[in-house]
Each structure stands twice: as structure tokens, then as C-alpha cells.
Predicted model as a PDB file, atoms N, CA, C, CB and O in Angstrom, pLDDT in the B-factor column:
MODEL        1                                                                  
ATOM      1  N   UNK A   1       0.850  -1.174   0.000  1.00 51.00           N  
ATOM      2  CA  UNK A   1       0.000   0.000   0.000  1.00 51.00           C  
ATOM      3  C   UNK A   1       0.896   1.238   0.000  1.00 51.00           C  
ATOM      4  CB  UNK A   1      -0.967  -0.002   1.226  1.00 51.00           C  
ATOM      5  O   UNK A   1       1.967   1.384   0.588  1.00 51.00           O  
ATOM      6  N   UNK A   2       0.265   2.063  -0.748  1.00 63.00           N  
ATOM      7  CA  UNK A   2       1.426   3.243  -0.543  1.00 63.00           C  
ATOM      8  C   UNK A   2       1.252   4.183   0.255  1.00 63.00           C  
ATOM      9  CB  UNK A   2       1.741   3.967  -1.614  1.00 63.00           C  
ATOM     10  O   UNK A   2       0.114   4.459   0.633  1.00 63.00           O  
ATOM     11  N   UNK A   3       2.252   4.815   0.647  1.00 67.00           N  
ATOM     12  CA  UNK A   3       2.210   5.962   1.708  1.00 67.00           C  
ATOM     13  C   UNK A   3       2.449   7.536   1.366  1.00 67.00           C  
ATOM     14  CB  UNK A   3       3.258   5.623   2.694  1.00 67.00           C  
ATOM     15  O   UNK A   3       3.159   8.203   0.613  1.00 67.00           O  
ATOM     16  N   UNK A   4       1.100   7.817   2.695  1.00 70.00           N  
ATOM     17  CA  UNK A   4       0.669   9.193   2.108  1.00 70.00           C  
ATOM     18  C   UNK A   4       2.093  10.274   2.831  1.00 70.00           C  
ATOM     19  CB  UNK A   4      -1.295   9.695   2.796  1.00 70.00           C  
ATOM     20  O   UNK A   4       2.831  10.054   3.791  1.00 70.00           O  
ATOM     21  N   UNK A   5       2.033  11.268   2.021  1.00 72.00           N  
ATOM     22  CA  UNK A   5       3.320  12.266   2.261  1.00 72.00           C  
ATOM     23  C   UNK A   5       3.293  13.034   3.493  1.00 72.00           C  
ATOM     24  CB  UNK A   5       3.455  13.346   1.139  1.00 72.00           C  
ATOM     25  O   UNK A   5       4.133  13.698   4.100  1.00 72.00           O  
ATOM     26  N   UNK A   6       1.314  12.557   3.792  1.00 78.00           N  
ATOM     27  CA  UNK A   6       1.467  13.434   5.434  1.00 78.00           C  
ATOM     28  C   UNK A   6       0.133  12.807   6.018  1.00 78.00           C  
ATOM     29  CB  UNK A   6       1.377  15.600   5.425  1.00 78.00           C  
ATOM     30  O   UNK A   6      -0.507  12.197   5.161  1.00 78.00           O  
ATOM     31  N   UNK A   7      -0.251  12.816   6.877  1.00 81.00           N  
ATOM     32  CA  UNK A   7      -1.078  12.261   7.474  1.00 81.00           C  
ATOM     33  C   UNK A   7      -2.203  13.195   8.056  1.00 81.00           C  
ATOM     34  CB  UNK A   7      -0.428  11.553   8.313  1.00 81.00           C  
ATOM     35  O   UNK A   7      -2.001  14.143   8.814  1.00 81.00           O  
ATOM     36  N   UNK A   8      -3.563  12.723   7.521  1.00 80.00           N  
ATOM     37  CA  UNK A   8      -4.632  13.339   8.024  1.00 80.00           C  
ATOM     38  C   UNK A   8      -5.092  13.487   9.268  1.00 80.00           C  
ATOM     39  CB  UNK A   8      -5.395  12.970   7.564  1.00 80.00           C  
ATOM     40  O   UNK A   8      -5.217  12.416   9.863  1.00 80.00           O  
ATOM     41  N   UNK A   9      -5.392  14.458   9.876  1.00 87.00           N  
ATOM     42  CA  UNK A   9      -5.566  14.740  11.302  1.00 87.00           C  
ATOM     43  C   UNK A   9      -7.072  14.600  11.381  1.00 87.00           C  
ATOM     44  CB  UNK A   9      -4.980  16.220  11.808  1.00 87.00           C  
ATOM     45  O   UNK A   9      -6.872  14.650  12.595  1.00 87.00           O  
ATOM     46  N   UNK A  10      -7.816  14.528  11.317  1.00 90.00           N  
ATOM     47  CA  UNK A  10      -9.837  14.624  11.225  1.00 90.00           C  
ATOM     48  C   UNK A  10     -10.051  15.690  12.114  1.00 90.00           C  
ATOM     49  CB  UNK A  10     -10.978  13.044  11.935  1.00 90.00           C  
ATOM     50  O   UNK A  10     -10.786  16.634  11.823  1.00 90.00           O  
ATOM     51  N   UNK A  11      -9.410  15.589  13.254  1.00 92.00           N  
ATOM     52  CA  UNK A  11      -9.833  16.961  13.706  1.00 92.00           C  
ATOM     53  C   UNK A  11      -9.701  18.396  13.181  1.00 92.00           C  
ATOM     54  CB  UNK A  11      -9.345  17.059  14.706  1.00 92.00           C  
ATOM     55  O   UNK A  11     -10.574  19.263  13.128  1.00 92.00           O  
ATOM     56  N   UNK A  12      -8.470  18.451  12.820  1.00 92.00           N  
ATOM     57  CA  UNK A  12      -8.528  19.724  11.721  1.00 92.00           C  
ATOM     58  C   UNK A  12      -8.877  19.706  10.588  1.00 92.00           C  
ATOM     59  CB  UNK A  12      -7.521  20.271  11.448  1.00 92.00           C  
ATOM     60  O   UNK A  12      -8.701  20.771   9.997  1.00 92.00           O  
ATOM     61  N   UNK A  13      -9.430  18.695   9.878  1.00 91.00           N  
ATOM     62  CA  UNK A  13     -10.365  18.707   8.711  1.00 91.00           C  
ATOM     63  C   UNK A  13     -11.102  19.157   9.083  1.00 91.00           C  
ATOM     64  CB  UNK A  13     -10.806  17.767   8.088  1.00 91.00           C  
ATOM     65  O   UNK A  13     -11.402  20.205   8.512  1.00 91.00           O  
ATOM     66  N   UNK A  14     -11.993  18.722  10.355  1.00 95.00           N  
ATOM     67  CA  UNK A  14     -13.390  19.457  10.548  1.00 95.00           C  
ATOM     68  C   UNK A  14     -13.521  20.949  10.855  1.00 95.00           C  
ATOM     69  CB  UNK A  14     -14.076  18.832  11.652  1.00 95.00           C  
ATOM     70  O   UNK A  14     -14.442  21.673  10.477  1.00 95.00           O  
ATOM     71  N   UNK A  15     -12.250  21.379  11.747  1.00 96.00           N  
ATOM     72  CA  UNK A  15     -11.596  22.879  12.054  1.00 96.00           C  
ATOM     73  C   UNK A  15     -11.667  23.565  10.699  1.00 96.00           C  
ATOM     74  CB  UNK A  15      -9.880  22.857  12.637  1.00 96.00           C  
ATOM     75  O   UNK A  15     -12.227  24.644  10.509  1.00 96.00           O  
ATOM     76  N   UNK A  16     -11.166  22.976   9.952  1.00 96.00           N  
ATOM     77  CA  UNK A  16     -10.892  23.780   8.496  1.00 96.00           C  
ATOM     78  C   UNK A  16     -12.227  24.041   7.845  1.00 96.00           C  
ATOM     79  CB  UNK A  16      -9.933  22.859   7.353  1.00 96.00           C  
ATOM     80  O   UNK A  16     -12.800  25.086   7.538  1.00 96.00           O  
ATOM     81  N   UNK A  17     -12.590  22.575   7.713  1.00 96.00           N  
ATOM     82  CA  UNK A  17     -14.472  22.901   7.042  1.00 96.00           C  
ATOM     83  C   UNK A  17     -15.218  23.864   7.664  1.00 96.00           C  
ATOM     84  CB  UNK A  17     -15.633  21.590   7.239  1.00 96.00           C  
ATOM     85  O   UNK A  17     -15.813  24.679   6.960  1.00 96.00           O  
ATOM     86  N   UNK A  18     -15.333  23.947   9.455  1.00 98.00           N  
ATOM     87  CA  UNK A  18     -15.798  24.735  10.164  1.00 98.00           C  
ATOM     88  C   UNK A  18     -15.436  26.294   9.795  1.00 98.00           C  
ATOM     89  CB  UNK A  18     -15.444  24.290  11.354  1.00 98.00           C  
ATOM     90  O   UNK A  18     -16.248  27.202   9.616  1.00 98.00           O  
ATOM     91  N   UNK A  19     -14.116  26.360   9.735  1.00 98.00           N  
ATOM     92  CA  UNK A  19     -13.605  27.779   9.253  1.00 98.00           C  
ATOM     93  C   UNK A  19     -13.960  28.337   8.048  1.00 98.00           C  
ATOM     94  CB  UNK A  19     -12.284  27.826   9.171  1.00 98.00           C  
ATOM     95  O   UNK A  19     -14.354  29.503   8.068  1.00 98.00           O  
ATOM     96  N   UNK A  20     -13.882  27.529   6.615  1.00 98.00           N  
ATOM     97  CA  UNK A  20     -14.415  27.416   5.846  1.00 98.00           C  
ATOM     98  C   UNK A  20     -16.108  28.219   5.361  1.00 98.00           C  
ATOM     99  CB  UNK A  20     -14.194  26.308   6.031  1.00 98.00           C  
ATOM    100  O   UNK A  20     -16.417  29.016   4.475  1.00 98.00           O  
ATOM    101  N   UNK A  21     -16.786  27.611   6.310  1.00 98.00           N  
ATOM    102  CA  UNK A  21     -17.948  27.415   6.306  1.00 98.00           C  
ATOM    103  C   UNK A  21     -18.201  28.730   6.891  1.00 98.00           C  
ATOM    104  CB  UNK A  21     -18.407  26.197   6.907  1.00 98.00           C  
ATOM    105  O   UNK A  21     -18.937  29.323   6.102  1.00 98.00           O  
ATOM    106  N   UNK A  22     -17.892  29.597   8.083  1.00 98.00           N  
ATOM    107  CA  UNK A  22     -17.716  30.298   8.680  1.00 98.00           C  
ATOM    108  C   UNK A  22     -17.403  31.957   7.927  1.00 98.00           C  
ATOM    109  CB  UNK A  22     -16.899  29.613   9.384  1.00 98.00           C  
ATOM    110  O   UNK A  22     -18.027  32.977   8.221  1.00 98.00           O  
ATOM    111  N   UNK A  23     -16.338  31.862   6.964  1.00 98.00           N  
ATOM    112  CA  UNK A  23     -15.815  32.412   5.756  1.00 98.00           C  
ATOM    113  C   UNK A  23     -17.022  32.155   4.662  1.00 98.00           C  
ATOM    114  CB  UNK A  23     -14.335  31.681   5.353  1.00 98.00           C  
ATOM    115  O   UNK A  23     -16.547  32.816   3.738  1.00 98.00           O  
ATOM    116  N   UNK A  24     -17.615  31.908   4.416  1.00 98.00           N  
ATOM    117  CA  UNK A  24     -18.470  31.622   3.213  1.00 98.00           C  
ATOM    118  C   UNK A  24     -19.508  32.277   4.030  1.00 98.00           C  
ATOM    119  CB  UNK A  24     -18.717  29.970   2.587  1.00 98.00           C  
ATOM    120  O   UNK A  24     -19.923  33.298   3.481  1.00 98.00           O  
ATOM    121  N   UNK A  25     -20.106  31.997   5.257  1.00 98.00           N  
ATOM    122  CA  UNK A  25     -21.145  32.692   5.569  1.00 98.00           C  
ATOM    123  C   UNK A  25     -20.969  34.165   6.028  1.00 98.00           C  
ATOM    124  CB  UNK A  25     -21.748  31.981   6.463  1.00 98.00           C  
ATOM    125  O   UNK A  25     -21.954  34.845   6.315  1.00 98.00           O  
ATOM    126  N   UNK A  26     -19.778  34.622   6.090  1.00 98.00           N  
ATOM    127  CA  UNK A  26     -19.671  36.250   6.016  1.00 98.00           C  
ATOM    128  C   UNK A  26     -19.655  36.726   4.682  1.00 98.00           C  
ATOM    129  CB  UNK A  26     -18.374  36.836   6.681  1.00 98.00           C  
ATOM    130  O   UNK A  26     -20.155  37.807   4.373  1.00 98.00           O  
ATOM    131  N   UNK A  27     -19.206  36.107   4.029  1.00 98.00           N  
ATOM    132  CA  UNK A  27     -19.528  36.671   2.188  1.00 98.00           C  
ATOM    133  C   UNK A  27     -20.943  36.783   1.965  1.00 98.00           C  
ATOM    134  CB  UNK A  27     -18.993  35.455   0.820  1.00 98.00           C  
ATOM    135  O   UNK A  27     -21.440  37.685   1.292  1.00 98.00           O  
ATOM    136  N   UNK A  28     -21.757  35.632   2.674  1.00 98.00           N  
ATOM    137  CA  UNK A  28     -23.334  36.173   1.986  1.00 98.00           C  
ATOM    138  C   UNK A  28     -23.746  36.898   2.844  1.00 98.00           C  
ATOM    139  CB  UNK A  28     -24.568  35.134   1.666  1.00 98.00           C  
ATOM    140  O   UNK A  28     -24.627  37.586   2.328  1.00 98.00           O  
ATOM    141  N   UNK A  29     -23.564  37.265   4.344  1.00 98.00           N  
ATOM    142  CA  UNK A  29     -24.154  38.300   4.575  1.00 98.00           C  
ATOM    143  C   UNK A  29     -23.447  39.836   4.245  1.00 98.00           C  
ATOM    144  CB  UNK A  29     -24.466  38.076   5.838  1.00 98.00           C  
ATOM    145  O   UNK A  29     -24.054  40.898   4.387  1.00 98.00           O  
ATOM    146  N   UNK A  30     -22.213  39.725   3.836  1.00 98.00           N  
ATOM    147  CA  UNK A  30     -21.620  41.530   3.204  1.00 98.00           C  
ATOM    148  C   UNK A  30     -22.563  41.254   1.838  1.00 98.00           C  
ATOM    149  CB  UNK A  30     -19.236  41.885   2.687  1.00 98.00           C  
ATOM    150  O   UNK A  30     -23.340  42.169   1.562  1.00 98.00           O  
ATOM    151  N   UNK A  31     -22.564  40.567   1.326  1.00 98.00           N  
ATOM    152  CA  UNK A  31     -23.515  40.581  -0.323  1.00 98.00           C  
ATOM    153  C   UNK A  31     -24.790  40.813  -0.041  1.00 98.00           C  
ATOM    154  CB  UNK A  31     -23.592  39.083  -1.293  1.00 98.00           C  
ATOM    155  O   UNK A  31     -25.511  41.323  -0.899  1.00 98.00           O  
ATOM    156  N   UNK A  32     -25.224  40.513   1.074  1.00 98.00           N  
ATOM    157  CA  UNK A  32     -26.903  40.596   1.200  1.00 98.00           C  
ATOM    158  C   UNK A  32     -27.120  41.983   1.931  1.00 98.00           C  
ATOM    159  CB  UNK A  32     -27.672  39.194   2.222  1.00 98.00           C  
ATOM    160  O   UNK A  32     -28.248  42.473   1.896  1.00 98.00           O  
ATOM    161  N   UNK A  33     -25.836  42.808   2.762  1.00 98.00           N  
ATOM    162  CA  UNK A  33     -25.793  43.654   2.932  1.00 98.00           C  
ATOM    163  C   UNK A  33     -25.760  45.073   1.832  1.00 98.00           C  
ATOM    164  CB  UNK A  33     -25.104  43.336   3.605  1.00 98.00           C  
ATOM    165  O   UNK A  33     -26.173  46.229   1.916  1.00 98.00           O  
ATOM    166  N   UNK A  34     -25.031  44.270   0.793  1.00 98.00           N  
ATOM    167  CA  UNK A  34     -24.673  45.448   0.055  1.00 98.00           C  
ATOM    168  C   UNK A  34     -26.127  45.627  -0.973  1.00 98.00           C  
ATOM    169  CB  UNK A  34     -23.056  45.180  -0.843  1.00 98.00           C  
ATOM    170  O   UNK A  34     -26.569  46.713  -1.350  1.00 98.00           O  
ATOM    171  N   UNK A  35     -26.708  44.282  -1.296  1.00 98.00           N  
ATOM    172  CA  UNK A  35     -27.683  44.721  -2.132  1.00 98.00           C  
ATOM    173  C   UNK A  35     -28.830  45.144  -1.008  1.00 98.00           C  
ATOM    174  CB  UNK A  35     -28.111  43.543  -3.268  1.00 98.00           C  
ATOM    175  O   UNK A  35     -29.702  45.715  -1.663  1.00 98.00           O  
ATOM    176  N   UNK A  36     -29.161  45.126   0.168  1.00 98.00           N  
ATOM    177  CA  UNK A  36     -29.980  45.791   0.690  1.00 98.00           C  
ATOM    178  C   UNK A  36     -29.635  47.488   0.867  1.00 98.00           C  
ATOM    179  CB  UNK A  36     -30.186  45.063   1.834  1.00 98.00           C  
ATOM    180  O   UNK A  36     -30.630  48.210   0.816  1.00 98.00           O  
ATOM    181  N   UNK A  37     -28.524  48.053   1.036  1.00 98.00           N  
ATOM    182  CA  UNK A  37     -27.998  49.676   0.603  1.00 98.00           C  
ATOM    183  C   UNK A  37     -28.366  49.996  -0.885  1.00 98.00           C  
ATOM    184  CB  UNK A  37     -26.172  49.875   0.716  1.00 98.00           C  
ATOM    185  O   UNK A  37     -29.045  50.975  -1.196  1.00 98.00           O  
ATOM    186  N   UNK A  38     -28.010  49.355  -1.519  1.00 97.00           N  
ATOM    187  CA  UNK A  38     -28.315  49.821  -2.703  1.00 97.00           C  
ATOM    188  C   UNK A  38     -29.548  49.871  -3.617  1.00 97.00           C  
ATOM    189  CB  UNK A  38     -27.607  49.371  -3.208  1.00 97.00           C  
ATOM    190  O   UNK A  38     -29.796  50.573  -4.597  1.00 97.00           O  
ATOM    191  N   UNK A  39     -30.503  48.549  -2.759  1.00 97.00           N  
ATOM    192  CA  UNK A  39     -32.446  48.576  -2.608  1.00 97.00           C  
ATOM    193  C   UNK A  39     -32.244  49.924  -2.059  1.00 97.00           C  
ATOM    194  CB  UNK A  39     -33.550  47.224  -1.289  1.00 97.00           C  
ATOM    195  O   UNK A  39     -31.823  50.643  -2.965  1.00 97.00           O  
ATOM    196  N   UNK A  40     -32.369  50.579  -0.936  1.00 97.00           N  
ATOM    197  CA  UNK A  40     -32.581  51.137  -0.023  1.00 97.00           C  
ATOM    198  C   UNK A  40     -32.053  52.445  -1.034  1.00 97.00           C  
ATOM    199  CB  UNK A  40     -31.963  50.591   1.376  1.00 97.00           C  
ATOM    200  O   UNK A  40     -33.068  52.987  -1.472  1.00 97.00           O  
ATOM    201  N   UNK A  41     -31.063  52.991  -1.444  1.00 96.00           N  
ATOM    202  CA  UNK A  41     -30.312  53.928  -1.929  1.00 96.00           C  
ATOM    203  C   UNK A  41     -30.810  54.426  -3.755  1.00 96.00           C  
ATOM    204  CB  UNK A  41     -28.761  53.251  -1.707  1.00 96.00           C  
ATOM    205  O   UNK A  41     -30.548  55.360  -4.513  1.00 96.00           O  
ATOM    206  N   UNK A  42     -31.771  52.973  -3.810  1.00 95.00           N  
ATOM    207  CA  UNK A  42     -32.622  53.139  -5.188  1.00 95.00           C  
ATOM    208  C   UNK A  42     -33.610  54.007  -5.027  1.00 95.00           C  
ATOM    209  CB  UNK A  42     -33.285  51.891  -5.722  1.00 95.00           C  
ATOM    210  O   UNK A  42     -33.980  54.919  -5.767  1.00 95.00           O  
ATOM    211  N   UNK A  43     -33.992  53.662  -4.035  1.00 94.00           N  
ATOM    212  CA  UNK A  43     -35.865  53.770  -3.652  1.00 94.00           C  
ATOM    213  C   UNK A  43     -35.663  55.523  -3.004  1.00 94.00           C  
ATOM    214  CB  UNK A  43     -36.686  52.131  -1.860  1.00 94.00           C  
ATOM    215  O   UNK A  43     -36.485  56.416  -2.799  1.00 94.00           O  
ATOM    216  N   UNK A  44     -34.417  55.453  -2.860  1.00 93.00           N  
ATOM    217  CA  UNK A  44     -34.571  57.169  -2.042  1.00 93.00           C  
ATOM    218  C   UNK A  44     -33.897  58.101  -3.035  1.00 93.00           C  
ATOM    219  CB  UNK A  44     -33.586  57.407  -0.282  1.00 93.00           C  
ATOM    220  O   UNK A  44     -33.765  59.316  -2.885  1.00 93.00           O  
ATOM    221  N   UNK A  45     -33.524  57.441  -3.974  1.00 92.00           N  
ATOM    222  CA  UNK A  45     -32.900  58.899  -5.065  1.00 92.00           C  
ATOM    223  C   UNK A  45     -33.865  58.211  -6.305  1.00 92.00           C  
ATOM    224  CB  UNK A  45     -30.534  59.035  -5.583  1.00 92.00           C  
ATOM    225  O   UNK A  45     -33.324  58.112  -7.406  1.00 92.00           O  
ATOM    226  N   UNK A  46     -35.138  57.779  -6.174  1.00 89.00           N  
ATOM    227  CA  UNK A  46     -34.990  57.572  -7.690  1.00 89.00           C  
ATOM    228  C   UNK A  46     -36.601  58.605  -8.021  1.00 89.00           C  
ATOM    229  CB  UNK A  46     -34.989  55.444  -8.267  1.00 89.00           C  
ATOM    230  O   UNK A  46     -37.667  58.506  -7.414  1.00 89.00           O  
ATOM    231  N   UNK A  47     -36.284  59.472  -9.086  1.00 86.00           N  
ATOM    232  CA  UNK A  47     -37.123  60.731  -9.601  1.00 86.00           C  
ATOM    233  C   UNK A  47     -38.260  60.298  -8.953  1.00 86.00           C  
ATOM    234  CB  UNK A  47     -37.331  61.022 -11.291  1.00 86.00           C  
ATOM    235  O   UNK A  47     -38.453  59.122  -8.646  1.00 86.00           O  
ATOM    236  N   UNK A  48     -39.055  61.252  -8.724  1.00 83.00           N  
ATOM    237  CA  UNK A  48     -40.591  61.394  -8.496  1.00 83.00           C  
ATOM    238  C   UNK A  48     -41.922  61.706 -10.076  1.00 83.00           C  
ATOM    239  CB  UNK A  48     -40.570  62.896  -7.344  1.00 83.00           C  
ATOM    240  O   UNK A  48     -42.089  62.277 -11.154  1.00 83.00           O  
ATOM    241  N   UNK A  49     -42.249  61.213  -9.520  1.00 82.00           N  
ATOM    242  CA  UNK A  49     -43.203  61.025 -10.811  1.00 82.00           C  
ATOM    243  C   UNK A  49     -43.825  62.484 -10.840  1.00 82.00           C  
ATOM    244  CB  UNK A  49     -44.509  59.678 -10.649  1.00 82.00           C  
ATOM    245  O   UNK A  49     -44.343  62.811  -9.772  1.00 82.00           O  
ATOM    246  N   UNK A  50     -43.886  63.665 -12.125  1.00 79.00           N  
ATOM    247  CA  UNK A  50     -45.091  64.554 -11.863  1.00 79.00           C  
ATOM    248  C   UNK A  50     -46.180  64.267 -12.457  1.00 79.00           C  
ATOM    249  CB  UNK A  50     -44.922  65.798 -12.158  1.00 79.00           C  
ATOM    250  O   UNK A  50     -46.341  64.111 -13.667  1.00 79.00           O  
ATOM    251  N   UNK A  51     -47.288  64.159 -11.257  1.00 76.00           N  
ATOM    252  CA  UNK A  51     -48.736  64.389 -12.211  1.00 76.00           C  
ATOM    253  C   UNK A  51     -49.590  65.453 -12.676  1.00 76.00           C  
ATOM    254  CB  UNK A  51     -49.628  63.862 -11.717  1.00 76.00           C  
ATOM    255  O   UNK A  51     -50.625  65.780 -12.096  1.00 76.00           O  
ATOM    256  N   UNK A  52     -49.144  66.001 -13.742  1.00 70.00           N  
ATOM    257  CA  UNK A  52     -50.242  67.459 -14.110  1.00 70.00           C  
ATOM    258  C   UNK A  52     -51.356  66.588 -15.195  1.00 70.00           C  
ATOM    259  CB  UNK A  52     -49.155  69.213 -15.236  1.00 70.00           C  
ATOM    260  O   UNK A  52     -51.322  66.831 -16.401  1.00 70.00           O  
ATOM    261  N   UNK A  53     -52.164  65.736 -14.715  1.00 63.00           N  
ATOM    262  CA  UNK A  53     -53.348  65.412 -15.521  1.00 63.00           C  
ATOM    263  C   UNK A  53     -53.024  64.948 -17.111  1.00 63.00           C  
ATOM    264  CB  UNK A  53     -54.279  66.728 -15.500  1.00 63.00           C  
ATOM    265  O   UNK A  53     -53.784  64.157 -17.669  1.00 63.00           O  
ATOM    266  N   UNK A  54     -52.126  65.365 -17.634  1.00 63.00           N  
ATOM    267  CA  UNK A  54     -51.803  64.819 -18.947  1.00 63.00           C  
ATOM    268  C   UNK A  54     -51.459  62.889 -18.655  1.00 63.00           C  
ATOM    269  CB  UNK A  54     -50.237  65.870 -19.598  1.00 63.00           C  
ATOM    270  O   UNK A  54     -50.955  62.413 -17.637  1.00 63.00           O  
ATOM    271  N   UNK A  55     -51.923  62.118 -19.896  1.00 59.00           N  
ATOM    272  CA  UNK A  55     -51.231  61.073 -19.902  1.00 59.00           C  
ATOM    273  C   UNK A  55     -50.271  61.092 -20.442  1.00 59.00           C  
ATOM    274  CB  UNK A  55     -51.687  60.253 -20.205  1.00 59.00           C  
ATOM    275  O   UNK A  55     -49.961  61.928 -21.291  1.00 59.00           O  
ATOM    276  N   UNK A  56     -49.474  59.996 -19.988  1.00 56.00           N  
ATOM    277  CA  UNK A  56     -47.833  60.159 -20.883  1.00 56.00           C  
ATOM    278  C   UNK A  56     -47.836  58.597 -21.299  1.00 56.00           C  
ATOM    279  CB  UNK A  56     -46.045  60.696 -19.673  1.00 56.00           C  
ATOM    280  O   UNK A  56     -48.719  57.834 -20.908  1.00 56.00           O  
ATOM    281  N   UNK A  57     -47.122  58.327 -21.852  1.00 54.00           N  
ATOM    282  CA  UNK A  57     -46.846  57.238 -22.948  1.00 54.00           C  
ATOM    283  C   UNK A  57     -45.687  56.597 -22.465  1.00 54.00           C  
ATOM    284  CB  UNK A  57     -46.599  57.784 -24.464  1.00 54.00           C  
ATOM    285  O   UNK A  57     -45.186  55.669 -23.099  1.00 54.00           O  
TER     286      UNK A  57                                                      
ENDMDL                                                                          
END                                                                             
């Protein structure tokens, strides 16, 4: 059988996945952060409609 160049620890596999996992879930909340500023930053600069009774097209 051949031999591996280093030997797996399982506990820090799971450390790593944990960290991993940890790192991935701060990326979706800065992304879910940023598109909620920029919802938010739409809705407050975007033109106002005028109504003087004419229809518009």
C-alpha cells in the first residue's frame, strides 16, 4: 500500500471545514448587505413622478 506524504488529522479537517464554512457565511451576509444599501439607496434617489393630468406614454 502506498504511503501518504502526510497524514490526516480529522480533527482539523473538521476545524478547516468549520472555518471554511464560517468564511463563506460572512460573504453572503456583506452581499446581502450590500444589495440591501443599494435597494434602499434606489428607492430614495430615484425621480418622483409629476402628475399634471396629462397622460404620458
Amino acid at each position: 500500500m502506498p504511503q501518504l506524504l502526510w497524514t490526516i488529522h480529522m480533527a482539523d479537517f473538521w476545524n478547516s471545514l468549520k472555518l471554511m464554512g464560517l468564511g463563506m457565511l460572512g460573504i453572503l451576509v456583506v452581499m446581502a448587505l450590500i444589495m440591501a444599501i443599494i435597494a434602499v439607496l434606489n428607492k430614495a434617489t430615484k425621480p418622483k413622478k409629476e402628475e399634471d393630468g396629462s397622460a404620458s406614454k
